[in-house]
C-alpha positions in Angstrom: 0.0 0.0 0.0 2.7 2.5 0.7 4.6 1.8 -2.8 0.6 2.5 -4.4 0.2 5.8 -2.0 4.3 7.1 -3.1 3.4 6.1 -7.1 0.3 7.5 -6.9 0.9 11.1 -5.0 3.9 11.5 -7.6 1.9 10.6 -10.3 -0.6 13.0 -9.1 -3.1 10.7 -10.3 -2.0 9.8 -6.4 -4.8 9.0 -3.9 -7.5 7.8 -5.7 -10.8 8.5 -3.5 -14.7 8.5 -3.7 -17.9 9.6 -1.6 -16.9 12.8 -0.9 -19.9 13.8 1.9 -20.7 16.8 1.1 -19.1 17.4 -1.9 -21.4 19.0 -5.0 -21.7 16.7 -8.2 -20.2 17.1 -11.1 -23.3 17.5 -12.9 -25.8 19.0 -10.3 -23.4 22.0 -9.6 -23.1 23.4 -12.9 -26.7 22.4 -14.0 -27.7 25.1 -11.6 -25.1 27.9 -12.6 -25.7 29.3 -15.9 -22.2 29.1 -17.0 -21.0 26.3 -19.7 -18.7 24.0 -18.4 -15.5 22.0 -20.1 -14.5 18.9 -18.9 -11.6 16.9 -19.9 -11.5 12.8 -19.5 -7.9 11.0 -19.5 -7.2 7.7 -19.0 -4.4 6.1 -17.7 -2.7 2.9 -17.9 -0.3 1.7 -15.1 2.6 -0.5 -14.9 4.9 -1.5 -12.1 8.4 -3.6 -13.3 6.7 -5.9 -16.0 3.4 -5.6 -14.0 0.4 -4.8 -15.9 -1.4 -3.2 -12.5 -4.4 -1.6 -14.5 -6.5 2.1 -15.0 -7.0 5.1 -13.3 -10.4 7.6 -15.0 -10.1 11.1 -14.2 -12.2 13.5 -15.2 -11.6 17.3 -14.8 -14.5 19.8 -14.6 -14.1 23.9 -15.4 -16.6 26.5 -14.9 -15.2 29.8 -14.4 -12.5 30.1 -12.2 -14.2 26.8 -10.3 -12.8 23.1 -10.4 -14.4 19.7 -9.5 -12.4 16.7 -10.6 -12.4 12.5 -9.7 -11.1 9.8 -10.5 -11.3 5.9 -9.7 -9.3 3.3 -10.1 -8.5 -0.7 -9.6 -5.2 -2.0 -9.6 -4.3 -5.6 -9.5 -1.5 -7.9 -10.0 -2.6 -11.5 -11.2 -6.3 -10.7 -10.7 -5.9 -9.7 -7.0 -4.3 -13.2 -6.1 -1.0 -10.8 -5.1 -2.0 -7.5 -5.4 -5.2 -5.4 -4.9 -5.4 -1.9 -4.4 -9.1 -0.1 -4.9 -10.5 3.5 -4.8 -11.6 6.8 -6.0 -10.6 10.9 -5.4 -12.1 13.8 -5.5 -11.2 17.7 -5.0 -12.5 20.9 -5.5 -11.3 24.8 -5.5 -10.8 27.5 -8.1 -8.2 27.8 -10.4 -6.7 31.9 -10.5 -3.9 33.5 -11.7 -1.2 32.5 -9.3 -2.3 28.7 -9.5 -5.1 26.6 -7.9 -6.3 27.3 -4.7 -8.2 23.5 -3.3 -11.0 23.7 -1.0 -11.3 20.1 -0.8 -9.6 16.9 -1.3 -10.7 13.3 -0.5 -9.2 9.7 -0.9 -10.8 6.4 -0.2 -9.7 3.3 -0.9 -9.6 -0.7 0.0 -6.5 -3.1 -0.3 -9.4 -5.6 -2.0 -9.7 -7.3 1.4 -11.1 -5.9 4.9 -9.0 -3.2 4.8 -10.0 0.5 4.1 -9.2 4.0 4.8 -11.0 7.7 4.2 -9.0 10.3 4.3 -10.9 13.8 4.0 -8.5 17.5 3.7 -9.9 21.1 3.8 -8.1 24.2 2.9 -9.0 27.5 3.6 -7.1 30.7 3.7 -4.2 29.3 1.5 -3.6 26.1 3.7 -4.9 23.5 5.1 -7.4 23.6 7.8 -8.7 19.8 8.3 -7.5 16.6 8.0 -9.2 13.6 8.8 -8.7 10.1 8.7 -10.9 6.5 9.3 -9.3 4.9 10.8 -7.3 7.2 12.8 -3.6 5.8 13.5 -1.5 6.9 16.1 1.4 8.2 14.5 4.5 6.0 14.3 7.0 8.0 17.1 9.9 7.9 14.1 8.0 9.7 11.7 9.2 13.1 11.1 6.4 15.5 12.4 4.2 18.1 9.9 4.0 21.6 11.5 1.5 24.0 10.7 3.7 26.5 8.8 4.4 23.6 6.5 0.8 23.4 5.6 0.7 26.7 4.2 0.3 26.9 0.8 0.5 23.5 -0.2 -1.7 21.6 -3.2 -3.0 18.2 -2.9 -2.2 15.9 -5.3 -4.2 16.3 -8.2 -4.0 20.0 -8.2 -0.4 20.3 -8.3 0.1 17.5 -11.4 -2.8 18.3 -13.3 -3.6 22.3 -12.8 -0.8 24.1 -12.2 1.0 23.8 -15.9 0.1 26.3 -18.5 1.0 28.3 -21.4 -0.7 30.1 -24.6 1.8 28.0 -26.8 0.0 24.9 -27.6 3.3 23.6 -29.2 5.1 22.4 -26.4 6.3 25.1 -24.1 9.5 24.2 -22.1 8.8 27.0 -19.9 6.3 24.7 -18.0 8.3 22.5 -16.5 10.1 25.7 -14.8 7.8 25.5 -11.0 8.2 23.5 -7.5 5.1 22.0 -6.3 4.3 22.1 -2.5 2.2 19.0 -2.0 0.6 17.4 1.1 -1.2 14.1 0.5 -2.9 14.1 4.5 0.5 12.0 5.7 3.6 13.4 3.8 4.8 16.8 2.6 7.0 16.9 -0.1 8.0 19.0 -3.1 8.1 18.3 -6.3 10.8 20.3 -8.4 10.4 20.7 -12.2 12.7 21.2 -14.5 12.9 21.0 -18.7 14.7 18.4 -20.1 13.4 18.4 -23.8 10.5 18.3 -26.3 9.9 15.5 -28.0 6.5 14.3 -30.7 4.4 11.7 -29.3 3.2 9.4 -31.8 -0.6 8.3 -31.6 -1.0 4.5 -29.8 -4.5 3.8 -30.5 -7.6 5.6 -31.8 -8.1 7.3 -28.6 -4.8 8.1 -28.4 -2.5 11.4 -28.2 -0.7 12.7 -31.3 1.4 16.1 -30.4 4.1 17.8 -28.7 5.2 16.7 -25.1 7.9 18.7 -23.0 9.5 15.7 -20.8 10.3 17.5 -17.4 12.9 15.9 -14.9 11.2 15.7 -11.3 13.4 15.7 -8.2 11.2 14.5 -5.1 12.7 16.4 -1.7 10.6 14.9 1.5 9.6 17.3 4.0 8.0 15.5 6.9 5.4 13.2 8.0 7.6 9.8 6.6 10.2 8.2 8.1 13.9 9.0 7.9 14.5 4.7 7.2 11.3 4.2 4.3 13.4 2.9 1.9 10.5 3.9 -0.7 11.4 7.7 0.3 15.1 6.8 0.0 14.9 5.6 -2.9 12.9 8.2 -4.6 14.7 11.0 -3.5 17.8 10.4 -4.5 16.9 9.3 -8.0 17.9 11.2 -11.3 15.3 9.5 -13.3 11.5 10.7 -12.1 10.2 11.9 -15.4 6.9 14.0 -16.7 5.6 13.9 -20.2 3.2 17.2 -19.9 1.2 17.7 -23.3 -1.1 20.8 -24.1 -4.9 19.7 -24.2 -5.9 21.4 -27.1 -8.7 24.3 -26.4 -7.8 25.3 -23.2 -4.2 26.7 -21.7 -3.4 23.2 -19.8 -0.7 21.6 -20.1 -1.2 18.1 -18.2 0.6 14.7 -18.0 0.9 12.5 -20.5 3.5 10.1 -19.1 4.7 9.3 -15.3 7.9 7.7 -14.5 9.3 6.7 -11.5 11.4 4.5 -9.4 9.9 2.1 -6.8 11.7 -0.7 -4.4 9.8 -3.1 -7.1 10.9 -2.0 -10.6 9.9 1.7 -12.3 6.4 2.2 -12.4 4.5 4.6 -15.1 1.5 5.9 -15.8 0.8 6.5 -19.8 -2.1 8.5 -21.3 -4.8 6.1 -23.3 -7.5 8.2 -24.1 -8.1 12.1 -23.6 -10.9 13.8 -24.5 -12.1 17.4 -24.1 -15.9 18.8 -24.3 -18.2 21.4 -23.2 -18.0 25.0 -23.5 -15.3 25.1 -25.7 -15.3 22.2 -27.3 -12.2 20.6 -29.2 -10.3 18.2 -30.1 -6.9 16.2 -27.9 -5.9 15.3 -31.3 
Protein backbone atom coordinates (compact mmCIF):
# COMPACT_ATOMS: atom_id res chain seq x y z
CA UNK A 1 0.00 0.00 0.00
CA UNK A 2 2.74 2.45 0.68
CA UNK A 3 4.59 1.85 -2.79
CA UNK A 4 0.65 2.50 -4.43
CA UNK A 5 0.18 5.75 -2.04
CA UNK A 6 4.32 7.08 -3.13
CA UNK A 7 3.40 6.14 -7.10
CA UNK A 8 0.32 7.54 -6.89
CA UNK A 9 0.91 11.07 -4.95
CA UNK A 10 3.95 11.50 -7.58
CA UNK A 11 1.94 10.57 -10.28
CA UNK A 12 -0.59 12.98 -9.06
CA UNK A 13 -3.12 10.66 -10.26
CA UNK A 14 -1.97 9.81 -6.43
CA UNK A 15 -4.76 9.04 -3.95
CA UNK A 16 -7.53 7.79 -5.67
CA UNK A 17 -10.79 8.46 -3.48
CA UNK A 18 -14.71 8.52 -3.70
CA UNK A 19 -17.86 9.57 -1.59
CA UNK A 20 -16.94 12.80 -0.87
CA UNK A 21 -19.90 13.81 1.95
CA UNK A 22 -20.71 16.80 1.15
CA UNK A 23 -19.06 17.43 -1.91
CA UNK A 24 -21.38 19.00 -5.03
CA UNK A 25 -21.66 16.69 -8.19
CA UNK A 26 -20.22 17.09 -11.12
CA UNK A 27 -23.30 17.52 -12.94
CA UNK A 28 -25.80 19.03 -10.27
CA UNK A 29 -23.40 21.95 -9.64
CA UNK A 30 -23.11 23.37 -12.91
CA UNK A 31 -26.67 22.41 -14.00
CA UNK A 32 -27.73 25.12 -11.65
CA UNK A 33 -25.10 27.93 -12.61
CA UNK A 34 -25.70 29.31 -15.95
CA UNK A 35 -22.20 29.14 -17.04
CA UNK A 36 -21.00 26.31 -19.67
CA UNK A 37 -18.66 23.96 -18.41
CA UNK A 38 -15.48 22.03 -20.09
CA UNK A 39 -14.49 18.89 -18.94
CA UNK A 40 -11.61 16.94 -19.86
CA UNK A 41 -11.53 12.80 -19.50
CA UNK A 42 -7.86 11.02 -19.49
CA UNK A 43 -7.17 7.68 -18.99
CA UNK A 44 -4.37 6.15 -17.73
CA UNK A 45 -2.74 2.88 -17.91
CA UNK A 46 -0.34 1.74 -15.13
CA UNK A 47 2.56 -0.45 -14.86
CA UNK A 48 4.95 -1.47 -12.14
CA UNK A 49 8.36 -3.57 -13.34
CA UNK A 50 6.74 -5.87 -16.00
CA UNK A 51 3.35 -5.63 -13.96
CA UNK A 52 0.40 -4.77 -15.89
CA UNK A 53 -1.39 -3.20 -12.48
CA UNK A 54 -4.44 -1.60 -14.49
CA UNK A 55 -6.47 2.12 -14.98
CA UNK A 56 -7.01 5.08 -13.35
CA UNK A 57 -10.38 7.59 -14.95
CA UNK A 58 -10.14 11.06 -14.21
CA UNK A 59 -12.23 13.47 -15.16
CA UNK A 60 -11.64 17.28 -14.76
CA UNK A 61 -14.52 19.80 -14.63
CA UNK A 62 -14.13 23.86 -15.36
CA UNK A 63 -16.63 26.49 -14.86
CA UNK A 64 -15.19 29.85 -14.41
CA UNK A 65 -12.46 30.14 -12.17
CA UNK A 66 -14.22 26.76 -10.29
CA UNK A 67 -12.84 23.09 -10.41
CA UNK A 68 -14.37 19.70 -9.51
CA UNK A 69 -12.37 16.69 -10.57
CA UNK A 70 -12.39 12.52 -9.70
CA UNK A 71 -11.08 9.83 -10.51
CA UNK A 72 -11.28 5.85 -9.75
CA UNK A 73 -9.25 3.26 -10.13
CA UNK A 74 -8.53 -0.71 -9.58
CA UNK A 75 -5.19 -2.03 -9.61
CA UNK A 76 -4.34 -5.56 -9.53
CA UNK A 77 -1.47 -7.92 -9.95
CA UNK A 78 -2.63 -11.53 -11.19
CA UNK A 79 -6.30 -10.73 -10.67
CA UNK A 80 -5.86 -9.74 -7.03
CA UNK A 81 -4.34 -13.18 -6.06
CA UNK A 82 -0.95 -10.84 -5.07
CA UNK A 83 -1.97 -7.53 -5.36
CA UNK A 84 -5.19 -5.37 -4.93
CA UNK A 85 -5.38 -1.92 -4.44
CA UNK A 86 -9.08 -0.08 -4.90
CA UNK A 87 -10.54 3.51 -4.77
CA UNK A 88 -11.64 6.77 -6.02
CA UNK A 89 -10.60 10.94 -5.44
CA UNK A 90 -12.05 13.81 -5.48
CA UNK A 91 -11.15 17.69 -5.05
CA UNK A 92 -12.47 20.86 -5.50
CA UNK A 93 -11.28 24.76 -5.51
CA UNK A 94 -10.79 27.47 -8.12
CA UNK A 95 -8.25 27.81 -10.41
CA UNK A 96 -6.70 31.88 -10.49
CA UNK A 97 -3.85 33.54 -11.71
CA UNK A 98 -1.18 32.48 -9.25
CA UNK A 99 -2.29 28.69 -9.54
CA UNK A 100 -5.10 26.62 -7.94
CA UNK A 101 -6.33 27.34 -4.69
CA UNK A 102 -8.20 23.54 -3.31
CA UNK A 103 -10.97 23.66 -1.03
CA UNK A 104 -11.26 20.10 -0.79
CA UNK A 105 -9.58 16.87 -1.26
CA UNK A 106 -10.74 13.28 -0.54
CA UNK A 107 -9.18 9.68 -0.87
CA UNK A 108 -10.84 6.36 -0.24
CA UNK A 109 -9.68 3.25 -0.91
CA UNK A 110 -9.63 -0.67 -0.03
CA UNK A 111 -6.55 -3.09 -0.29
CA UNK A 112 -9.36 -5.63 -1.97
CA UNK A 113 -9.75 -7.35 1.39
CA UNK A 114 -11.14 -5.94 4.86
CA UNK A 115 -9.00 -3.17 4.83
CA UNK A 116 -9.96 0.54 4.10
CA UNK A 117 -9.19 4.04 4.77
CA UNK A 118 -10.98 7.66 4.16
CA UNK A 119 -8.96 10.30 4.26
CA UNK A 120 -10.88 13.83 3.97
CA UNK A 121 -8.46 17.45 3.69
CA UNK A 122 -9.94 21.06 3.82
CA UNK A 123 -8.11 24.16 2.90
CA UNK A 124 -9.05 27.50 3.62
CA UNK A 125 -7.09 30.69 3.72
CA UNK A 126 -4.20 29.34 1.52
CA UNK A 127 -3.58 26.05 3.65
CA UNK A 128 -4.92 23.49 5.10
CA UNK A 129 -7.43 23.57 7.80
CA UNK A 130 -8.67 19.79 8.35
CA UNK A 131 -7.48 16.57 7.98
CA UNK A 132 -9.22 13.58 8.80
CA UNK A 133 -8.71 10.12 8.68
CA UNK A 134 -10.89 6.50 9.25
CA UNK A 135 -9.32 4.90 10.81
CA UNK A 136 -7.31 7.16 12.76
CA UNK A 137 -3.65 5.82 13.54
CA UNK A 138 -1.52 6.89 16.06
CA UNK A 139 1.41 8.15 14.52
CA UNK A 140 4.53 6.00 14.27
CA UNK A 141 7.01 8.03 17.12
CA UNK A 142 9.92 7.89 14.13
CA UNK A 143 7.98 9.67 11.67
CA UNK A 144 9.16 13.14 11.05
CA UNK A 145 6.43 15.48 12.37
CA UNK A 146 4.25 18.07 9.87
CA UNK A 147 4.00 21.64 11.51
CA UNK A 148 1.52 23.99 10.69
CA UNK A 149 3.66 26.51 8.80
CA UNK A 150 4.43 23.57 6.46
CA UNK A 151 0.85 23.43 5.56
CA UNK A 152 0.70 26.66 4.19
CA UNK A 153 0.29 26.90 0.77
CA UNK A 154 0.50 23.46 -0.23
CA UNK A 155 -1.66 21.62 -3.25
CA UNK A 156 -3.03 18.20 -2.85
CA UNK A 157 -2.18 15.85 -5.26
CA UNK A 158 -4.19 16.34 -8.16
CA UNK A 159 -4.04 20.03 -8.25
CA UNK A 160 -0.42 20.28 -8.28
CA UNK A 161 0.14 17.54 -11.35
CA UNK A 162 -2.82 18.26 -13.30
CA UNK A 163 -3.61 22.33 -12.82
CA UNK A 164 -0.83 24.07 -12.24
CA UNK A 165 1.02 23.79 -15.94
CA UNK A 166 0.12 26.30 -18.48
CA UNK A 167 0.95 28.30 -21.35
CA UNK A 168 -0.67 30.07 -24.58
CA UNK A 169 1.83 28.02 -26.80
CA UNK A 170 0.04 24.95 -27.58
CA UNK A 171 3.34 23.55 -29.19
CA UNK A 172 5.05 22.44 -26.39
CA UNK A 173 6.30 25.10 -24.12
CA UNK A 174 9.53 24.17 -22.13
CA UNK A 175 8.81 26.97 -19.93
CA UNK A 176 6.33 24.75 -17.97
CA UNK A 177 8.32 22.47 -16.51
CA UNK A 178 10.10 25.66 -14.75
CA UNK A 179 7.81 25.49 -11.03
CA UNK A 180 8.25 23.54 -7.49
CA UNK A 181 5.14 22.04 -6.34
CA UNK A 182 4.31 22.14 -2.46
CA UNK A 183 2.21 18.99 -2.05
CA UNK A 184 0.59 17.43 1.12
CA UNK A 185 -1.16 14.12 0.52
CA UNK A 186 -2.89 14.12 4.51
CA UNK A 187 0.54 12.03 5.67
CA UNK A 188 3.64 13.37 3.82
CA UNK A 189 4.77 16.76 2.61
CA UNK A 190 7.03 16.91 -0.12
CA UNK A 191 8.02 19.05 -3.07
CA UNK A 192 8.07 18.29 -6.25
CA UNK A 193 10.76 20.29 -8.37
CA UNK A 194 10.37 20.73 -12.24
CA UNK A 195 12.73 21.18 -14.54
CA UNK A 196 12.92 21.05 -18.68
CA UNK A 197 14.68 18.39 -20.10
CA UNK A 198 13.43 18.44 -23.84
CA UNK A 199 10.54 18.28 -26.29
CA UNK A 200 9.93 15.52 -28.03
CA UNK A 201 6.51 14.32 -30.66
CA UNK A 202 4.37 11.66 -29.35
CA UNK A 203 3.23 9.40 -31.83
CA UNK A 204 -0.59 8.26 -31.58
CA UNK A 205 -0.96 4.46 -29.79
CA UNK A 206 -4.50 3.83 -30.50
CA UNK A 207 -7.62 5.65 -31.76
CA UNK A 208 -8.11 7.25 -28.60
CA UNK A 209 -4.79 8.06 -28.37
CA UNK A 210 -2.49 11.36 -28.25
CA UNK A 211 -0.75 12.68 -31.33
CA UNK A 212 1.43 16.10 -30.40
CA UNK A 213 4.12 17.77 -28.72
CA UNK A 214 5.24 16.70 -25.12
CA UNK A 215 7.90 18.65 -23.03
CA UNK A 216 9.54 15.69 -20.85
CA UNK A 217 10.32 17.50 -17.35
CA UNK A 218 12.93 15.86 -14.86
CA UNK A 219 11.16 15.71 -11.33
CA UNK A 220 13.38 15.73 -8.16
CA UNK A 221 11.18 14.49 -5.14
CA UNK A 222 12.68 16.40 -1.72
CA UNK A 223 10.61 14.94 1.47
CA UNK A 224 9.63 17.30 4.00
CA UNK A 225 8.02 15.54 6.93
CA UNK A 226 5.44 13.19 7.96
CA UNK A 227 7.57 9.82 6.61
CA UNK A 228 10.19 8.18 8.10
CA UNK A 229 13.86 8.99 7.92
CA UNK A 230 14.53 4.70 7.24
CA UNK A 231 11.34 4.18 4.27
CA UNK A 232 13.38 2.92 1.93
CA UNK A 233 10.54 3.91 -0.70
CA UNK A 234 11.37 7.68 0.27
CA UNK A 235 15.12 6.84 -0.03
CA UNK A 236 14.94 5.58 -2.91
CA UNK A 237 12.87 8.20 -4.58
CA UNK A 238 14.69 10.98 -3.50
CA UNK A 239 17.81 10.36 -4.46
CA UNK A 240 16.90 9.26 -7.96
CA UNK A 241 17.88 11.17 -11.26
CA UNK A 242 15.33 9.50 -13.34
CA UNK A 243 11.53 10.68 -12.12
CA UNK A 244 10.23 11.86 -15.38
CA UNK A 245 6.86 14.01 -16.68
CA UNK A 246 5.55 13.95 -20.21
CA UNK A 247 3.22 17.24 -19.93
CA UNK A 248 1.17 17.70 -23.25
CA UNK A 249 -1.05 20.76 -24.13
CA UNK A 250 -4.87 19.73 -24.17
CA UNK A 251 -5.89 21.43 -27.08
CA UNK A 252 -8.68 24.26 -26.43
CA UNK A 253 -7.79 25.32 -23.25
CA UNK A 254 -4.24 26.70 -21.67
CA UNK A 255 -3.40 23.22 -19.84
CA UNK A 256 -0.71 21.58 -20.12
CA UNK A 257 -1.18 18.11 -18.16
CA UNK A 258 0.61 14.65 -18.00
CA UNK A 259 0.94 12.54 -20.51
CA UNK A 260 3.49 10.07 -19.11
CA UNK A 261 4.72 9.33 -15.34
CA UNK A 262 7.90 7.68 -14.52
CA UNK A 263 9.27 6.70 -11.48
CA UNK A 264 11.38 4.51 -9.42
CA UNK A 265 9.87 2.15 -6.76
CA UNK A 266 11.68 -0.67 -4.39
CA UNK A 267 9.83 -3.14 -7.09
CA UNK A 268 10.87 -1.98 -10.56
CA UNK A 269 9.88 1.67 -12.32
CA UNK A 270 6.41 2.22 -12.39
CA UNK A 271 4.50 4.56 -15.13
CA UNK A 272 1.54 5.91 -15.85
CA UNK A 273 0.81 6.53 -19.84
CA UNK A 274 -2.13 8.46 -21.31
CA UNK A 275 -4.76 6.06 -23.29
CA UNK A 276 -7.55 8.23 -24.12
CA UNK A 277 -8.11 12.11 -23.65
CA UNK A 278 -10.91 13.81 -24.48
CA UNK A 279 -12.06 17.39 -24.14
CA UNK A 280 -15.92 18.80 -24.30
CA UNK A 281 -18.18 21.43 -23.22
CA UNK A 282 -17.98 24.96 -23.49
CA UNK A 283 -15.35 25.08 -25.74
CA UNK A 284 -15.26 22.23 -27.33
CA UNK A 285 -12.18 20.64 -29.20
CA UNK A 286 -10.29 18.16 -30.06
CA UNK A 287 -6.91 16.19 -27.87
CA UNK A 288 -5.92 15.29 -31.32
Amino acid sequence: MRVARQFLSIAGVAALSWGISGSASLDGAYAESGVAASQIVAVYQVKIGNFNLGQFRLTTVLRGDAYEMRGEGRFSILDGLVYEWRGTTAGTGRVTDAGPEPAMYALNFSNGGSKTEQLRMLFGGGSVTEVSMVPNKRPNPRTIPVTKEQLEGVLDPMSGAFLTARSVNPNGDPKVCNQTLPVFDGLQRFDLVLKPKRTVRVQRQGAAGYAGPAVICHVRFIPISGYQPDNPGIKLMSKSNEIEVWLIPVRGTSMYVPYRIILPTPIGYGSAVVTSIQVGGARRASAD
